[in-house]
C-alpha positions as CSV (number, residue, x, y, z in Angstrom):
1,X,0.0,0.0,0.0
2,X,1.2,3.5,-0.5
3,X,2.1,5.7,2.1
4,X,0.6,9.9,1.7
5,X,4.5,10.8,2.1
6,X,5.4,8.2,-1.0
7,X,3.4,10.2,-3.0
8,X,5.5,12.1,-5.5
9,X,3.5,14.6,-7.9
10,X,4.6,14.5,-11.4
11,X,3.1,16.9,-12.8
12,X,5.5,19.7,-14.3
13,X,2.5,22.9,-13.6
14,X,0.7,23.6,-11.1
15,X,-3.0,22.9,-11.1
16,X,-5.6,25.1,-10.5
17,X,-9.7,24.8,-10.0
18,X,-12.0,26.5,-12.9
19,X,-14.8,28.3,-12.4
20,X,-18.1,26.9,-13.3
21,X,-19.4,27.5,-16.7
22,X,-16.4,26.7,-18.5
23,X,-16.6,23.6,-21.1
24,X,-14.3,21.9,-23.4
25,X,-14.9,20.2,-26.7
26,X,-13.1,17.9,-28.9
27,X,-12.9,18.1,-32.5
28,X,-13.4,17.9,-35.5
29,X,-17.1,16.7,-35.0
30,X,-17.7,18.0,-31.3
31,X,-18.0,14.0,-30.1
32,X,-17.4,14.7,-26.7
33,X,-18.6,18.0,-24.7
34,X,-17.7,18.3,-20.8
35,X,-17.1,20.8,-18.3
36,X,-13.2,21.5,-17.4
37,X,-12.4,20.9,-13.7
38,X,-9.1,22.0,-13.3
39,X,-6.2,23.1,-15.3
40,X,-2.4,23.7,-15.9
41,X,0.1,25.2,-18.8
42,X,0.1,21.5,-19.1
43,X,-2.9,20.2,-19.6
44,X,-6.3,20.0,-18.4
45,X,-9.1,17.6,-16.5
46,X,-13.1,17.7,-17.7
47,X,-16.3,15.8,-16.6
48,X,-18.7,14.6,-19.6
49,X,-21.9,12.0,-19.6
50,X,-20.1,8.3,-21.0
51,X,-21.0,7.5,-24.0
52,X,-20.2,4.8,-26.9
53,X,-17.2,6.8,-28.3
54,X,-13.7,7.2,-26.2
55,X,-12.2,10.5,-25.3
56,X,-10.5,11.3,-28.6
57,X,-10.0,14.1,-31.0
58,X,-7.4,16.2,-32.9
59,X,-7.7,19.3,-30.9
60,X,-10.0,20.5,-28.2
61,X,-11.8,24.2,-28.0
62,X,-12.1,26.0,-24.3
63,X,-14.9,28.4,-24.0
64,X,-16.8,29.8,-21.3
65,X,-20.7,29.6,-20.8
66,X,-20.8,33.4,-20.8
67,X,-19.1,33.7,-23.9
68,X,-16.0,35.9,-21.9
69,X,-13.2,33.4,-23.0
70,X,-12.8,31.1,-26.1
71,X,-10.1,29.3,-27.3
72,X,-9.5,27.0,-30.4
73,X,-7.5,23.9,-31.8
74,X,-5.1,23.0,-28.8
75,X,-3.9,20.1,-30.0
76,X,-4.0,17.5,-26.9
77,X,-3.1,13.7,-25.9
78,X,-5.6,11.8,-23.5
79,X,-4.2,10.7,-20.4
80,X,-6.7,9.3,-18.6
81,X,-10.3,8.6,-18.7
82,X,-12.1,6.3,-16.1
83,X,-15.9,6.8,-15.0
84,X,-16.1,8.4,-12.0
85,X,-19.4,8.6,-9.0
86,X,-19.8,12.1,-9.6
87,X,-23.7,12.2,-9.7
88,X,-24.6,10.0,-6.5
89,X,-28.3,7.9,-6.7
90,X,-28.3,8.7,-10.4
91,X,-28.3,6.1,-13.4
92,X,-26.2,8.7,-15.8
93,X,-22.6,7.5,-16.0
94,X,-19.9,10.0,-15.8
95,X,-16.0,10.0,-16.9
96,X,-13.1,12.3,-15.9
97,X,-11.0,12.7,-18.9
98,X,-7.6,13.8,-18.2
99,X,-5.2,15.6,-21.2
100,X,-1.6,16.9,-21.6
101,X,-1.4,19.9,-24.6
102,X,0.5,19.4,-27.6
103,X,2.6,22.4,-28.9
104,X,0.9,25.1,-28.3
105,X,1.4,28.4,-30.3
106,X,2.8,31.6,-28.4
107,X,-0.8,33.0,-29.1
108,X,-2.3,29.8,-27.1
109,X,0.1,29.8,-24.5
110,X,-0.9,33.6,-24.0
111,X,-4.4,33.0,-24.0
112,X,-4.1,30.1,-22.0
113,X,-2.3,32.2,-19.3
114,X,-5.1,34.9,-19.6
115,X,-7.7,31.8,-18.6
116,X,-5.7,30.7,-15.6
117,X,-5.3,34.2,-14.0
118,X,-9.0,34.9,-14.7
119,X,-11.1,32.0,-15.1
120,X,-9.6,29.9,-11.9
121,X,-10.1,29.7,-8.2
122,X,-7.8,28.2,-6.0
123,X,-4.5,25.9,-7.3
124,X,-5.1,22.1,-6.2
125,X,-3.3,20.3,-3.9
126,X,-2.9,16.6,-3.8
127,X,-5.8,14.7,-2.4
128,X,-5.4,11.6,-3.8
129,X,-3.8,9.0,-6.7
130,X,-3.9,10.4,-9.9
């Protein structure tokens, strides 16, 4: 069994928690829409209903709910995706997708920095096995 103190994070950036109303979808044919939970320069975590398809795509668009923030084509890798028991005593089955960036232009990087210092909360700490 693992010990809290074994726990070494890997991540390179440091993760922060999004606001609510701000969604991710992948592309080209919008196959999966979910709503981002937290975020890095790295990459990015979202919640979305489980469907018949897997979690892929060649790039992803961010955009807020209120239409303050949009941004296109980041080209991405999946991580992870499991289901998760995010909606307690209810038959819809949800997944937590987890995804790393590609090479992002400077105009990405920019805007995604813009999104982190104004669409975020609080950065994350470990709570658990990622």
């Amino acid at each position: 069994m693992t010990n809290r103190k074994d726990i070494v994070e890997r991540r390179k950036h440091k993760r922060f928690q999004v606001l609510s109303g701000t969604f991710v979808a992948l592309l080209p044919d919008y196959v999966k829409l979910g709503q981002i939970i937290d975020i890095s320069m790295g990459g990015l975590a979202f919640r979305y209903m489980a469907g018949r398809e897997p979690s892929r795509g060649l790039s992803l668009d961010m955009f807020s709910s209120d239409k303050t923030f949009y941004l296109g084509k980041i080209p991405f890798e999946t991580i992870s995706d499991f289901e998760t028991q995010d909606v307690p005593f209810s038959s819809l089955a949800m997944r937590r997708c987890g995804v790393q960036f590609g090479e992002l232009t400077h105009i990405q990087i920019s805007q995604l920095e813009y999104f982190i210092q104004n669409h975020t909360i609080v950065e994350m700490q470990i709570s658990h096995l990622a």
